[in-house]
N, C-alpha and C positions, 0 to 999 in steps of 0.2 A: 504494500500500500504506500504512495507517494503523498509525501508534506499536500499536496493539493486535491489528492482525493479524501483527507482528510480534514482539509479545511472546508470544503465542497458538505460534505456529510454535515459536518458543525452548522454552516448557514443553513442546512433543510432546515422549514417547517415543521413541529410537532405534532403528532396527529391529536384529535379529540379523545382520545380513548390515555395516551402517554401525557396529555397534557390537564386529565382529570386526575391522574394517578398523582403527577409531581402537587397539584393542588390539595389533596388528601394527606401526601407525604407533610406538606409546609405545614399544615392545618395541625397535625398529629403531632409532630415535634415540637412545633411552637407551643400547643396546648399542653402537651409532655415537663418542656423545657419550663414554662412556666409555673404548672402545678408544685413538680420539684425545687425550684426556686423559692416557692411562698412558706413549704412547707420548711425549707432550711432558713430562712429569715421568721420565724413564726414560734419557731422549735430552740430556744435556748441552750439545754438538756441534750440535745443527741449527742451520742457516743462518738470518737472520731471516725472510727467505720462507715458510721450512717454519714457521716460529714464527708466524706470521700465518696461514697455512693452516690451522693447528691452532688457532687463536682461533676460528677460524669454527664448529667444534663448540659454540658456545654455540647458535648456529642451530637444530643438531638437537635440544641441549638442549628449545629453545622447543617445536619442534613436538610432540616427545615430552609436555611440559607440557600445551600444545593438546591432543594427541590425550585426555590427563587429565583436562583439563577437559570435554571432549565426552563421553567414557565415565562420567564420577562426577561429573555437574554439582553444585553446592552446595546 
């Protein structure tokens, strides 16, 4: 595969069916990412395990971003 058939692929369109899924994905992370957030600003008490578990919603963050990126490219 050559640098221009892969940029080629990049500029396609998203179909309706790929571009419901990345809107579910944003929708899910962000609501993920947030729950978890509230829940660690909220919770004084958790153990540092739980505090570490709850850093991992930067993760969802990400994909949620991802799915952002795929749905409203630049």
């Amino acid at each position: 595969m050559t640098p221009e058939e892969i940029l080629a692929r990049l500029d396609a369109p998203l179909s309706l069916r790929k571009r419901i899924g990345y809107l579910i994905l944003a929708l899910a992370g962000l609501t993920d990412s947030a729950l978890i957030s509230l829940l660690w600003a909220t919770e004084p008490g958790l153990p540092p395990r739980t505090k570490v578990a709850c850093g991992t919603s930067s993760s969802r963050h990400c994909w949620a971003l991802c799915s952002q990126w795929a749905y409203w490219p630049p």
